[in-house]
N, C-alpha and C positions, 0 to 999 in steps of 0.2 A: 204465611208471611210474604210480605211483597218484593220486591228488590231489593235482595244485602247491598250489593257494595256494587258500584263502575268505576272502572280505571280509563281513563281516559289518556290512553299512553300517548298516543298522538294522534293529529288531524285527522288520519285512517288507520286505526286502530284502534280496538273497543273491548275491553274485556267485562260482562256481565256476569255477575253473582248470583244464584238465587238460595236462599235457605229453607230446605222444603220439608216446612212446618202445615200445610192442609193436607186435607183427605185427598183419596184418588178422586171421590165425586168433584170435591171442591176444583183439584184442576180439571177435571174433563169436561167440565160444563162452562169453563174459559177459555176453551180452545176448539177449533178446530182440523181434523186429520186427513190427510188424502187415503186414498182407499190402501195404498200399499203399508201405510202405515197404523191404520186401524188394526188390519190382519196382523202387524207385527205386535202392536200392542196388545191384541188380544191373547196371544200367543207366549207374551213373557207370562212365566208362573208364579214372579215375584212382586209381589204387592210395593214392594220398595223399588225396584224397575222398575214398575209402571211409573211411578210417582215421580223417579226421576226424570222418566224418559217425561215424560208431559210437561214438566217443569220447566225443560229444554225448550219446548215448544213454547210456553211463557216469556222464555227470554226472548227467543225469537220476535214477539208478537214488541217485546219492549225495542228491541234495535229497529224493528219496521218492516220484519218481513212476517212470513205466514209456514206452516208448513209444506203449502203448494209452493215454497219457494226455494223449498231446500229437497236435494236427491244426493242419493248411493252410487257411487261409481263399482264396479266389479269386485274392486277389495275393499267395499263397506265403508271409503273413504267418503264423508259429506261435502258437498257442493254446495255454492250459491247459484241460484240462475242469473246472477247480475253478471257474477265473473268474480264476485269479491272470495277472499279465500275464508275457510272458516276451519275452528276446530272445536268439538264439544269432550266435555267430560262430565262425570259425576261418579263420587261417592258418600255413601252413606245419607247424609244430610245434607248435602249441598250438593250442586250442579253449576256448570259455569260454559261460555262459551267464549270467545274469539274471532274477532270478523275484523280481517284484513285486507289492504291493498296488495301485504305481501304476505309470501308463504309462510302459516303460521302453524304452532302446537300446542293443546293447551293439556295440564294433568292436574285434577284434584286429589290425593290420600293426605289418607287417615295417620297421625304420629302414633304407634303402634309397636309395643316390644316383638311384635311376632318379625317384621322388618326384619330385625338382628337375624332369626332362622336362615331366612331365604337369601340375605347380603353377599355369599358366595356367588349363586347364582347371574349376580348381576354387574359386582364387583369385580375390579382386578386391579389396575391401578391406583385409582381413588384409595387404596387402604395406605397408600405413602402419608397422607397426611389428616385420614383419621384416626382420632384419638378412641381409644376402644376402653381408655380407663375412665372415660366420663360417658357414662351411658346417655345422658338424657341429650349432651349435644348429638354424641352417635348418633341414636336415634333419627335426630333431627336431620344431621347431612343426611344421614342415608335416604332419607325421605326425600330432599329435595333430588339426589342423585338418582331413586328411583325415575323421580317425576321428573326430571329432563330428559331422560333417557325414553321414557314413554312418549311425551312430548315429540323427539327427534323421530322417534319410530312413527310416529303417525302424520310427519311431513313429509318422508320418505314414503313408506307405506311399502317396504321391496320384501319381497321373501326370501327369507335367508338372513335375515340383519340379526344378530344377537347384541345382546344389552350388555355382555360381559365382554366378547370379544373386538365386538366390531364400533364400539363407543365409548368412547372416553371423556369424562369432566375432570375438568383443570382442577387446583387449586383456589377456594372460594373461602370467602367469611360470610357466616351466617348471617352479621349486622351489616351485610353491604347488599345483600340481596340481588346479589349479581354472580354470572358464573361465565364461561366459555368451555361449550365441550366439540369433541373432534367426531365424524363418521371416519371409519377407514374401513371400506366395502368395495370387495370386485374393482380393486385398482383405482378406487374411487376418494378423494380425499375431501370433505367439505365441513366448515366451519361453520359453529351456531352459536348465537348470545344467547343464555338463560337469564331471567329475569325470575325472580319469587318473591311471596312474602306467605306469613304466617297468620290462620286466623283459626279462632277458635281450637285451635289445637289439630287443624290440616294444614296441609303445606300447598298451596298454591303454585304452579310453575308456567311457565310458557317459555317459549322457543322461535325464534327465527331466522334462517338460513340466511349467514352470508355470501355476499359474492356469486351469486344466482346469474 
């Protein structure tokens, strides 16, 4: 399938869809890889990572760059050689990216009961004002509060940052699609707008730092 969906949030700012319905043949004979990146494609053992990850490389090709244009900093964090800031995700069936003027985070999952298992984990706060007797909204914040928090964590990129301790999301409605969560890391205090929406039954997130 070709391009889901583009957000064109503002003037610089782009969020890319893709829903990754072809074979791995179909994407690899539409792209091309730098050498560090063929060995890593070669190297995933999951026929669904592969697929994503090339798909990645699809969207790239649609915003206007190549994968000769995109690199790895020390902590796996992605680059643009232009200077523009970027952040990729995917799961399952979709993939999506983020290309920004400013520092950006992007997270795709899956709405999933398994969520509820792991909520401890990630949660602390947040349970003031989720409802735990309507499962299927649960569900859903939890999902978007994952995905911000992933989101956050891959603008920072610092080791040591925990999801449960060191990050907190406000008080949000699911029908406003907006959120505001807090870092509080090594004396450190910084605020981020969450923005999401829902599609096909994932929850789409993104993040960006303010007051940089």
């Amino acid at each position: 399938m070709p391009l889901f969906k583009t957000i064109q949030f503002s003037s610089t700012t782009q969020i890319l869809v893709w829903k990754i319905s072809e074979s791995y043949e179909e994407l690899y004979d539409a792209i091309i890889l730098n050498d560090k990146n063929s060995i890593r494609l070669a190297g995933m053992k999951s026929q669904l990572h592969q697929r994503a990850f090339l798909s990645v490389r699809k969207l790239l090709n649609i915003a206007g760059y190549t994968d000769f244009d995109l690199y790895y900093d020390e902590f796996g964090k992605p680059h643009l050689t232009d200077g523009k800031f970027i952040s990729i995700t995917h799961s399952h069936d979709f993939s999506a990216i983020i290309i920004s003027d400013e520092t950006v985070g992007i997270d795709i999952e899956l709405q999933r009961d398994k969520i509820i298992k792991i909520a401890d984990k990630f949660c602390d706060t947040e349970y003031q004002f989720l409802n735990l007797e309507n499962k299927e909204k649960f569900i859903r914040k939890l999902t978007v509060i994952w995905g911000a928090k992933e989101a956050i964590f891959k603008i920072r990129n610092e080791k040591g940052i925990s999801f449960k301790d060191h990050i907190i999301v406000n008080l949000f409605d699911l029908n406003n699609e907006e959120a505001i969560a807090e870092l509080h890391f090594n004396n450190l205090v910084k605020d981020f707008k969450i923005y999401f929406e829902e599609i096909e039954g994932f929850t789409l997130v993104y993040a960006f730092q303010e007051g940089i």
